[in-house]
C-alpha positions in Angstrom: 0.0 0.0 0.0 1.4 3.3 -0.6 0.6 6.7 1.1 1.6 9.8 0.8 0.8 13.4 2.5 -2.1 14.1 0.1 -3.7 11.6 2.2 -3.5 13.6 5.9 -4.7 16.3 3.1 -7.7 14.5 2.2 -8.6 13.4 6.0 -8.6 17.1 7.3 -9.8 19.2 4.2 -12.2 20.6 3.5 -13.5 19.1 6.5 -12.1 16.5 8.7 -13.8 13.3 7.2 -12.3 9.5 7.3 -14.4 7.9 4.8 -12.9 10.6 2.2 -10.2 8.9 3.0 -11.3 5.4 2.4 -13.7 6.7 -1.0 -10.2 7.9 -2.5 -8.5 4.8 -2.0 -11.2 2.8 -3.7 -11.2 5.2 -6.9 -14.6 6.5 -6.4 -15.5 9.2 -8.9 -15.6 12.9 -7.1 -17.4 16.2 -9.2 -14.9 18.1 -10.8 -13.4 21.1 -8.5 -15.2 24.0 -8.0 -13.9 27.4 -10.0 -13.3 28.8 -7.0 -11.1 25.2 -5.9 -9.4 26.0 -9.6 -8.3 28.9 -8.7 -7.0 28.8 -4.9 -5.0 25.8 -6.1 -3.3 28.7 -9.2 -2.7 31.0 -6.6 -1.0 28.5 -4.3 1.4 27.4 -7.5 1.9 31.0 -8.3 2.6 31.6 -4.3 5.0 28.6 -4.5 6.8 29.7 -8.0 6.8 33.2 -6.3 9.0 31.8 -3.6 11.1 30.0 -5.7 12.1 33.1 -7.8 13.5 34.6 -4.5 15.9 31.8 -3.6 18.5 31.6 -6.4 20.1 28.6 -8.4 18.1 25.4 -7.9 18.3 22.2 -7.9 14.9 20.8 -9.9 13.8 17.2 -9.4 9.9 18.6 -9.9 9.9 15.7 -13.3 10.2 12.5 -13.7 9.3 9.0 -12.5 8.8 8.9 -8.2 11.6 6.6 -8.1 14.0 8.6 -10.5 13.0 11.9 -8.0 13.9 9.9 -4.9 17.6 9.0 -6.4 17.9 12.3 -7.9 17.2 13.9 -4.4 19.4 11.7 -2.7 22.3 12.8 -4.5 21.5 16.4 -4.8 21.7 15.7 -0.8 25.3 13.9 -1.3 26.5 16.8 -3.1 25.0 19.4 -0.5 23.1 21.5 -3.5 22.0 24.7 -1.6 18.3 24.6 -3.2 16.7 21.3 -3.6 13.3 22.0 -5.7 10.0 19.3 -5.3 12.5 16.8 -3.9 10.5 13.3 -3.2 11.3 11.6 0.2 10.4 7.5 -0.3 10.7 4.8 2.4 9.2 1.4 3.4 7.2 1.1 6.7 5.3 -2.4 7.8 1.7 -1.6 9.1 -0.2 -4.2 10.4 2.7 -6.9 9.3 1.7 -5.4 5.9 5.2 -3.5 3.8 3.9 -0.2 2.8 5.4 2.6 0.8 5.5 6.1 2.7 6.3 9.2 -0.4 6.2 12.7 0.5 7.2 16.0 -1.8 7.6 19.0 0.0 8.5 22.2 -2.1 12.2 22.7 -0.8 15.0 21.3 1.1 17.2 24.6 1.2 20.7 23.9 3.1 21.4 25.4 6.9 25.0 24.5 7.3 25.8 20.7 7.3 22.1 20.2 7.1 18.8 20.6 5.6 15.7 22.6 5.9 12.2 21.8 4.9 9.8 24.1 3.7 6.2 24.1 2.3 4.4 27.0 0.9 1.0 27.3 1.4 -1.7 30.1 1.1 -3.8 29.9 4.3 -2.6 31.9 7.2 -2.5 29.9 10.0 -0.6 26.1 11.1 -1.4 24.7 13.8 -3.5 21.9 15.7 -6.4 24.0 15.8 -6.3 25.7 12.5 -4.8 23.7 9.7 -3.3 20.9 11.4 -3.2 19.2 8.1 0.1 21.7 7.2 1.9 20.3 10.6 1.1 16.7 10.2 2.1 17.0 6.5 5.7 18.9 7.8 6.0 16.4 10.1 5.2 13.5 7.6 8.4 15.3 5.7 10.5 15.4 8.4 10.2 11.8 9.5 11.0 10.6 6.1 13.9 12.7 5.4 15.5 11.4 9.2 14.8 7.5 7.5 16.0 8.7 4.1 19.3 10.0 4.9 19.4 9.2 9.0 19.6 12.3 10.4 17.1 14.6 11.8 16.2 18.0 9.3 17.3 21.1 10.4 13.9 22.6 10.8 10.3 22.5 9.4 8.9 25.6 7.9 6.0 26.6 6.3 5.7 30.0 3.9 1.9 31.0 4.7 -0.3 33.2 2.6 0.6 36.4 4.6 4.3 35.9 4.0 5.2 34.9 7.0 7.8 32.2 7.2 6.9 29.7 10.1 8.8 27.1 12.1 6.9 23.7 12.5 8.1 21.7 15.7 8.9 18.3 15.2 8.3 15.2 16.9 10.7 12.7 15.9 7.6 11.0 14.0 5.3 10.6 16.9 2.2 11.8 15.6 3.0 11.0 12.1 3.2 7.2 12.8 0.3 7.2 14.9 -1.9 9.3 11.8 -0.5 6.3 9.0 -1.7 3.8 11.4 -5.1 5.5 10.8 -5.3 6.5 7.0 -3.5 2.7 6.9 -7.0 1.0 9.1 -9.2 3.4 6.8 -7.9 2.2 3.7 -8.0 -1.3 4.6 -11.3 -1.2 5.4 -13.4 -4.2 4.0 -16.5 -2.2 3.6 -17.8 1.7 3.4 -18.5 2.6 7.1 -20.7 5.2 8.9 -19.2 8.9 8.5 -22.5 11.7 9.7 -23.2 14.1 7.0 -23.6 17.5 7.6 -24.8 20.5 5.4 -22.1 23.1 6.0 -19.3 19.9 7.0 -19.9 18.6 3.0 -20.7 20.8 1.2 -17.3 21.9 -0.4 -16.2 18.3 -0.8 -16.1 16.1 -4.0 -18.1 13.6 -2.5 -21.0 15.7 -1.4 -23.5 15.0 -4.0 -22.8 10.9 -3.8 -23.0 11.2 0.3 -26.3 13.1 0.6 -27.9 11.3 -1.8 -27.2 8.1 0.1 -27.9 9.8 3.0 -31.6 11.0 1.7 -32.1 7.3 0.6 -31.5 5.7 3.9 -33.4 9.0 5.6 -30.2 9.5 7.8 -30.4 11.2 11.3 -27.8 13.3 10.7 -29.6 15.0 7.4 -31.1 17.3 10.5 -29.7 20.7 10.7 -29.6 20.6 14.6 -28.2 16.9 14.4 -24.9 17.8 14.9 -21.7 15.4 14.3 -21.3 14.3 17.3 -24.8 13.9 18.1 -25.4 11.4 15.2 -22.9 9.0 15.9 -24.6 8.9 19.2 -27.3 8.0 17.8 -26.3 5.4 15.4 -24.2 3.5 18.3 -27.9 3.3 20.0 -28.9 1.8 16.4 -31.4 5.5 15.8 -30.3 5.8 12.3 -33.3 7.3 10.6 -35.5 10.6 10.8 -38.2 8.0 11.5 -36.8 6.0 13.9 -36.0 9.0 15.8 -39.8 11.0 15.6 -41.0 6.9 17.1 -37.9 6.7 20.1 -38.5 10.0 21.3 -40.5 13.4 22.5 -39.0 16.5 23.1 -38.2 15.8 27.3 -36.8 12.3 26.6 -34.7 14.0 23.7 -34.2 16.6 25.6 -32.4 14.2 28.1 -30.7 12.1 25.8 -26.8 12.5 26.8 -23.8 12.9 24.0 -20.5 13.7 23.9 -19.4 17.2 24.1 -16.0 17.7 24.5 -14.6 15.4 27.0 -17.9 14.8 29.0 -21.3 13.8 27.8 -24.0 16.9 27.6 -27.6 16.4 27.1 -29.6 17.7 24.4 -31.3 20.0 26.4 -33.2 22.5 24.5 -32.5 22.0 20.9 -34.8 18.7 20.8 -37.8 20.9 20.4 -36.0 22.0 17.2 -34.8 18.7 16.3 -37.9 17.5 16.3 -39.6 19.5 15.0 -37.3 19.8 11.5 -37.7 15.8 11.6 -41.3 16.1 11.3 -41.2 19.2 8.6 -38.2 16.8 6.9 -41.1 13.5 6.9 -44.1 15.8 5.8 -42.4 17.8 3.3 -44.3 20.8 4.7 -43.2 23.9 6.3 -44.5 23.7 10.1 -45.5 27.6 11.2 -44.3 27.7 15.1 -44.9 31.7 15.4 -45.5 35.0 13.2 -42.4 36.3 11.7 -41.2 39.4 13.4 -40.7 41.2 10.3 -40.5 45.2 10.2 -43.7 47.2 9.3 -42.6 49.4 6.9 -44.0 50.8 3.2 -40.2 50.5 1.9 -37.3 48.4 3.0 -33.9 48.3 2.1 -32.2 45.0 1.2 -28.1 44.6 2.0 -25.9 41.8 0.5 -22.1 42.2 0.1 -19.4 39.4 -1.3 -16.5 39.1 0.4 -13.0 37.4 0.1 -11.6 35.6 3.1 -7.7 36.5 3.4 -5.5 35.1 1.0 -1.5 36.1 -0.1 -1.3 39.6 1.1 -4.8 40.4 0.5 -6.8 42.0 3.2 -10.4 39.9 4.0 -11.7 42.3 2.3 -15.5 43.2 1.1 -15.1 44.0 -2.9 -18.9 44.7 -3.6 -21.8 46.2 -1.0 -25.3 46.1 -2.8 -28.5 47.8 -1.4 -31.6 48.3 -3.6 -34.7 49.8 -1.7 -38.2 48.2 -2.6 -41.4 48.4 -2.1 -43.4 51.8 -2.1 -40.9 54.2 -4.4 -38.4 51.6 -5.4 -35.0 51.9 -6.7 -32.3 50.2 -9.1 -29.6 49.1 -7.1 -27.1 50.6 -6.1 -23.9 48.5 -5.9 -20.4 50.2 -4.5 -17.1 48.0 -6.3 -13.8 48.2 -4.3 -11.0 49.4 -6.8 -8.2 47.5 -8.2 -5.5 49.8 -6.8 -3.7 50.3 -3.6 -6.6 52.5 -2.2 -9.6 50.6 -3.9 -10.6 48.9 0.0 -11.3 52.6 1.1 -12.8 53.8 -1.7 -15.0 51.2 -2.3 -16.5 51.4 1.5 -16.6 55.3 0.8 -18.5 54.8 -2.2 -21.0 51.8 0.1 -21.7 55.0 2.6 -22.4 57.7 -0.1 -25.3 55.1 -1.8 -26.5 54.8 1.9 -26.6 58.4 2.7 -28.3 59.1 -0.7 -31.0 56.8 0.9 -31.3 58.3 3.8 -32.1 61.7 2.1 -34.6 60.6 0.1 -36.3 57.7 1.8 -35.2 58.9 5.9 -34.5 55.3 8.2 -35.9 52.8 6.6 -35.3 48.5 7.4 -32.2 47.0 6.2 -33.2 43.9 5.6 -29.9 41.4 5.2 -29.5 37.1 5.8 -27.8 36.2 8.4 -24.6 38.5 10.5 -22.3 38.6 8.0 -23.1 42.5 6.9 -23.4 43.3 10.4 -19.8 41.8 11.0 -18.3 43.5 8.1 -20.3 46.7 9.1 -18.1 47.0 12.2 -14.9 45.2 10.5 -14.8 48.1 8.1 -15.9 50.9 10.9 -12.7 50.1 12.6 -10.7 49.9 9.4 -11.7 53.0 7.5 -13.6 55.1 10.0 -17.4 56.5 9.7 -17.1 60.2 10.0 -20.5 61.3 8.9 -22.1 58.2 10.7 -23.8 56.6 7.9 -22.4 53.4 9.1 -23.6 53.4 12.5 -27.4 54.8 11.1 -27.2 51.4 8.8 -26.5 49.4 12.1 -29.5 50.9 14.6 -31.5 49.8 11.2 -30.5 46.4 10.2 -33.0 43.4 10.4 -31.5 39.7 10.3 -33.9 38.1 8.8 -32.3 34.4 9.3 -33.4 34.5 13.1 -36.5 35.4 12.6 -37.3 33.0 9.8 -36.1 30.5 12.7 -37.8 31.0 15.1 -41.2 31.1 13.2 -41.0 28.2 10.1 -39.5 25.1 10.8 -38.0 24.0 6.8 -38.3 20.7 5.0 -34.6 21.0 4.7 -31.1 20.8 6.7 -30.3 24.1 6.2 -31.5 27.9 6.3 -29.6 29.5 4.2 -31.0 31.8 1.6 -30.0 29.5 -1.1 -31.9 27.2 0.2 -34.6 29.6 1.9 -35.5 31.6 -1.3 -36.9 27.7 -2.9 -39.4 27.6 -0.9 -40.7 31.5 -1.2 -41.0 30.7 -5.0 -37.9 32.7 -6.0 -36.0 31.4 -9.1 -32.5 32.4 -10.5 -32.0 33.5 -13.7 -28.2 33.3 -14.5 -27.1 30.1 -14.9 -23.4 31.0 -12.7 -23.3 32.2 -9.3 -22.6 31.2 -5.5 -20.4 32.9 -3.3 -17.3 30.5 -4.0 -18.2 31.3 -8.2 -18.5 35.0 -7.1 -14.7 34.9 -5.2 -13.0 32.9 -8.1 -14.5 35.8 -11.0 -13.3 38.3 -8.4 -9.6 36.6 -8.4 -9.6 36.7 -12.2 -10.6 39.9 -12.2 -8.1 41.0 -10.1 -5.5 38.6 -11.7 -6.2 39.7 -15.5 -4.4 42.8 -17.2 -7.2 43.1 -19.8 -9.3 45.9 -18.7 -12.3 45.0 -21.0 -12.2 41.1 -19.4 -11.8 42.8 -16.0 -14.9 44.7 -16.2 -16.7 42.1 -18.1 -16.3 39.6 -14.8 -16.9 42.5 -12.1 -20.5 43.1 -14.0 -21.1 39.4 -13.6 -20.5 39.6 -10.0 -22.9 42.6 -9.9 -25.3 40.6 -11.7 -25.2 38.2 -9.6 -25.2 40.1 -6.4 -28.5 42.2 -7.9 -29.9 38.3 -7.6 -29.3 38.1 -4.1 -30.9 41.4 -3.4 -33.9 40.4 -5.2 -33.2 36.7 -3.3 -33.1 38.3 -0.3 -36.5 40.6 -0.9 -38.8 37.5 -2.2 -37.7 35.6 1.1 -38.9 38.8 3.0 -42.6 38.7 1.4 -43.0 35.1 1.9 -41.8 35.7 5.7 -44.6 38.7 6.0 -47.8 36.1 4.0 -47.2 34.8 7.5 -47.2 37.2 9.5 
């Protein structure tokens, strides 16, 4: 059996998952990457060539057969060649009385006096066991072979993160490596496909999503419930509750409610969300939405809808808000007005600027009205950007006394036929339909990247009115979901 880093990869991202593991290793078929996927994997080759441009003469085993690397890297060792480019580290280990072949390819050995250094590039920002604990295993996986390849210990793990800075890794003298091929090595070997908990926001970036929820919809898994969380639904399957079904028949909401799982290192009751739980299982078996209370909507002839796209943090780029969309319906209704952060070194500042001129301009005309916006992540950036750029008219904090999340208060008055509320999924049921045939938030961060990326102004602004387009969607998303939540009301 071989096994090589990409598999503590595959057990850790995009969530931690062991039967990934296992589906990998028996060639089952995953959807093709997402364009956002396409392009964070560009940018972390263009990260790593970046890198490699500021080190000097190399030494570049990055072609060729894994066997003729592994030679080729042992004598660029011998010889003591200062850079050592994609070098491939290969050595037997027994597992289970079973010979297995360990590979790993990190991006560099670079030479630190009579030794070596390792060194990975990657573009998150963070590695360590709470965040990332893929990169450390996978530095660690490196180190341990090098110390078998050439017996001796490296002179240091690193890791180049997105932000530029250059991170030591400790390591363990193969401690938690061994221990972590004994897993991947059991998960492998497994005779049949075991029981891994689905989970909404846990699969949905992962190649295997559409094969794993459909199974799980066939066998009306437990876990399909959007308050079932992981832990909770293994619980339940090592009590043999497996199904939506079996679980409305073994239970009401005090024994639920009483029903004890792990939660850290102790066992917690359900407690309060078994009302919830329950009552999505029962929404999930009718097909209906179950009306629990009135939505708390604002009374108002006009409202204001807010929806921004965002990019987390990658390279040297702030997280940083690129578009801020607000379009006022109802009684005197406007166009939208969309504010577009600019390509240059001041484009962050101006393009929050621009956000708080569209909002004043409402505020003249209209005075405070609702801001009507799904779920906190306006409200976060709101403040994020308050801090950053400042708010010296106080448009910003007039936009904050008047937002309305409507996510909470779809909650706490419809339970959904579904595992999850968000508006995606939310705007279905008010009837709303999409007309482009692109969009998503990861589609909307991957046109913003080539837009960003490209030199072609024409392409540039050809992808930043897609994004518009798209945003204009979740405005008018956003607003349909809002006069289905008021029908009940």
């Amino acid at each position: 059996m071989r096994m090589t880093a990409s598999d503590i990869y595959d057990l850790y991202q995009p969530s931690e998952c062991p039967l990934r593991v296992y589906l990998k290793h028996r060639g089952v078929p995953e959807t093709e990457p997402s364009e956002y996927q396409k392009v964070l994997q560009a940018l972390g080759a263009r990260h790593e060539r970046n890198h490699l441009n500021t080190l000097g003469p190399f030494e570049d085993i990055s072609q060729g057969t894994l066997p003729n690397r592994a030679a080729r890297t042992m004598t660029a060792v011998s010889s003591g060649a200062a850079i050592i480019y994609q070098p491939v580290l290969m050595t037997g280990f027994t597992l289970a009385g079973e010979d297995c072949e360990i590979i790993g390819i990190p991006d560099f050995l670079i030479r630190n006096g009579t030794g070596y250094l390792i060194r990975d590039t990657k573009i998150s920002r963070h590695a360590e066991e709470e965040n990332h604990y893929e990169t450390v295993l996978q530095l660690n996986l490196y180190g341990w072979l090098f110390e078998r390849v050439f017996s001796s210990s490296p002179a240091g793990l690193q890791v180049l993160l997105g932000d530029g800075t250059l991170q030591s890794i400790a390591y363990d003298g193969g401690v938690s490596v061994e221990a972590k091929l004994r897993t991947i090595y059991d998960l492998k070997n497994r005779a049949t496909e075991f029981y891994e908990p689905v989970g909404w926001t846990k699969c949905n970036s992962c190649g295997f999503f559409d094969r794993c929820w459909q199974n799980a919809e066939a066998a009306d898994d437990v876990a399909r419930l959007g308050d079932v969380d992981e832990g909770l639904a293994r619980e339940f399957y090592s009590q043999n509750i497996l199904t939506v079904e079996q679980l409305l028949q073994s239970f009401d909401a005090t024994t639920l409610g009483d029903f004890r799982r792990p939660w850290g290192q102790r066992m917690q009751r359900v407690g309060k969300k078994a009302e919830d739980i329950l009552a999505n299982a029962r929404a999930l078996k009718s097909g209906n939405v179950i009306v629990i209370g009135k939505p708390a909507v604002p009374l108002s002839p006009r409202h204001v809808v807010f929806d921004i796209e965002g990019m987390p943090p990658q390279l040297d780029e702030l997280e940083k808000i690129y578009l801020w969309g607000i379009q006022v319906f109802g009684d005197r209704p406007r166009t939208a007005m969309v504010a577009v952060s600019g390509f240059g070194p001041d484009g962050d500042r101006q393009g929050w600027y621009d956000f708080l001129a569209n909002c004043s301009t409402v505020f003249g005309e209209y005075g405070d009205l609702p801001f009507l916006h799904w779920h906190h992540y306006e409200k976060t950036n709101l403040q994020r950007y308050v801090a950053r750029h400042g708010d010296p008219d106080g448009i910003a904090a007039r936009v904050m006394r008047n937002l309305v999340d409507l996510l909470p208060i779809a909650k706490r008055a419809l339970v959904l036929p579904a595992p999850s509320y968000s508006l995606k999924v939310v705007e279905k049921f008010a009837g709303f339909e999409r007309g482009l045939e692109e969009g998503g938030g990861d589609w909307a961060m991957a046109t913003y990247i080539r837009a960003v990326e490209t030199q072609d102004e024409v392409l540039r602004q050809e992808l930043m009115d897609r994004i518009i387009a798209y945003n204009k969607e979740d405005l008018e998303g956003t607003w349909a979901v809002f006069q289905w939540l008021r029908s009940f009301a």
